[in-house]
C-alpha positions, 0 to 999 in steps of 0.5 A, a space after each residue: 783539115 786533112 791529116 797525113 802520116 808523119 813519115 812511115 809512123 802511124 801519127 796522123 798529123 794534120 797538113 797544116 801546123 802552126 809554129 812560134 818562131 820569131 812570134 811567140 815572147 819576141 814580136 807579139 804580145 800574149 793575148 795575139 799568141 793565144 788567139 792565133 793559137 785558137 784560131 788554129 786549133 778551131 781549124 783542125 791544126 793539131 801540131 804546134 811547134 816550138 824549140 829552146 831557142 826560139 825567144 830564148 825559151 819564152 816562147 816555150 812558156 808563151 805557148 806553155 801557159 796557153 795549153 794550160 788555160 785551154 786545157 785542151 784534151 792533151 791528147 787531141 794536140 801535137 807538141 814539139 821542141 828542138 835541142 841544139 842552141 840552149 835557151 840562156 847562157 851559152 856556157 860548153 854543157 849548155 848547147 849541143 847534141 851530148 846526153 847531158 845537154 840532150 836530157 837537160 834540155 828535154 827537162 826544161 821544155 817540159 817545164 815551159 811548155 808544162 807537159 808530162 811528155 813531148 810529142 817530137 823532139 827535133 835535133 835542131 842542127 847536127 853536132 860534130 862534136 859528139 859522136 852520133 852514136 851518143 845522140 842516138 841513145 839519148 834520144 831512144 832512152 828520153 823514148 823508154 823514160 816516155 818524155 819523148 814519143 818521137 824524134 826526129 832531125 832538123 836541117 841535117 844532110 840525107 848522110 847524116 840523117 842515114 848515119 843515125 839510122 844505121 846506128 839505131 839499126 846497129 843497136 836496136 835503137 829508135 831511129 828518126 822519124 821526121 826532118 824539119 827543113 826548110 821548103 818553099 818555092 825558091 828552096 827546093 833541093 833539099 825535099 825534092 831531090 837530097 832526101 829522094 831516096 829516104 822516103 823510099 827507104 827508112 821513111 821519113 816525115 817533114 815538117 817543112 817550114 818557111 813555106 812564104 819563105 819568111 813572107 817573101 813569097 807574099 809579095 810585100 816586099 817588092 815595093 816597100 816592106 812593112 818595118 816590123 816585117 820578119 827579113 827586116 830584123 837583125 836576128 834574120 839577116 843571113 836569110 834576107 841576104 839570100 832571098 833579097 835578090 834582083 832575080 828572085 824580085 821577078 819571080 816573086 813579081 810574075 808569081 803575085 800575078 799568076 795568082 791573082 789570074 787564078 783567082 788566089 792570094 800569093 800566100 795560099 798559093 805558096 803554102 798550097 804548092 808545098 802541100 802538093 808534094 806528097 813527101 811533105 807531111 805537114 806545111 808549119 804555118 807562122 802569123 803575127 796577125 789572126 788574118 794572116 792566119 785565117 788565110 793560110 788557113 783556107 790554102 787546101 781550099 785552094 788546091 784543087 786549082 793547082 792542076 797539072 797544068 797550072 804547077 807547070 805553069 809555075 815551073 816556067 815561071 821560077 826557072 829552078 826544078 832540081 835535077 834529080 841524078 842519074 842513079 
């Protein structure tokens, strides 16, 4: 396992994580969850992420009661969660990126996931009902208070991102480090094109996730996908709706095929694509069985393979490099 900077921090982070969303409390059992954890582990992963919403909160407790049996050296392990959704009853104080809300939340994660501090707190949507002044300082107090190390965003616009940084310089405040967007094959602008100008100048860290595209990228769904698969649920049908496309269908297609003439699996190639852009820090890898796990896993193996000449050849083939604007 190789480890990278979390943006212009100097928190090494290892290239490939494992996150719970969807899994963990919902769609397997505690004995799976422990041994995917496990297994990446034993690899070298060191950041596992999570957030409030994610099963609401059981998830968090799943992954809470898993450190506390590993009892694994608490720092040799990055931890994360995310405030914005709640994880109950979504009364007004319950959601949101306000100070009550924001340290409230913190509280609460630490308790499932039963640690003294976490690592990194995302802000999971931007809030346009509480001034980005008031999320600032919440988040560099939780930083003073040591629950939190770092913080960073989750699907924020590059402005809104920039607007954070300029209050934190205004006030001498801790800014966002990371950003965890969405990044695969078929989702690009965002990373490549939207934050270009951010890493160049405040830094910043990604923690992309969905890099199969929640498994659509494997090919399984061009015949007839397995029922319990993750764009077959009710709680994913916004994303289903923009994957499951004629278009995307043939892309998908002549991507299994190329693989298998480089001799690779669909799913190590698309994780290892998203590993060659040096803006990403770390790929968040998602399972519900150890042998996917243990494949995903074995993606840097692989990325000697994507030469110049082979990324080329997948451009050809997806027909949707983002065009960058003429500064």
């Amino acid at each position: 396992m190789e480890y990278r900077r979390l943006g212009k921090s100097g928190l090494p982070i290892s290239e490939l994580s494992f996150g719970s969303w969807i899994t963990f409390g919902n769609q397997i059992n505690d004995g799976v969850s422990e041994r995917l954890m496990d297994i990446a582990y034993e690899a070298g992963v060191n950041f596992f992420d999570n957030a409030e919403v994610y099963a609401a909160g059981e998830s968090e407790k799943v992954m809470g009661q898993i450190l506390k049996k590993k009892n694994w050296s608490r720092d040799s392990y990055i931890v994360s969660s995310k405030v914005f959704f709640g994880a109950g009853p979504k009364v007004p104080t319950q959601r949101g990126l306000n100070r009550k809300h924001i340290v409230e939340a913190c509280n609460q994660a630490l308790q499932r996931l039963q640690v003294d501090y976490l690592d990194l707190y995302f802000c999971h949507r931007p809030d346009k009902q509480t001034p980005i002044e008031e999320t600032v300082w919440s988040m560099h107090q939780l930083i003073l208070a040591g629950k939190i190390l770092y913080w960073g965003t989750s699907e924020w616009s590059a402005q809104e991102i920039m607007e954070a940084h300029m209050v934190a310089q205004r006030y001498n405040l801790i800014g966002p480090v990371m950003e965890q967007p969405q990044y695969n094959m078929l989702v690009r602008d965002k990373v490549e094109v939207e934050y270009d100008q951010i890493y160049k100048t405040v830094g910043l860290g990604t923690t992309i996730w969905s890099p199969l595209a929640s498994g659509y990228l494997t090919g399984k769904y061009l015949n007839q996908p397995p029922s319990e698969s993750r764009l077959n649920r009710a709680e994913l049908g916004w994303l289903s709706e923009k994957l499951l496309q004629e278009n995307n269908r043939k892309i998908v297609g002549d991507l299994v095929k190329f693989a298998q003439e480089i001799g690779v699996s669909m799913p190590q190639l698309g994780v290892a694509w998203c590993l060659k852009n040096p803006n990403v820090s770390t790929v968040i890898l998602g399972a519900t069985k150890t042998e996917q796990l243990e494949e995903t896993l074995k993606s840097t193996e692989i990325l000697h393979k994507l030469t110049p000449e082979v990324m080329e050849h997948i451009e050809t083939i997806l027909q949707n490099k983002p065009q960058h604007p003429l500064y």
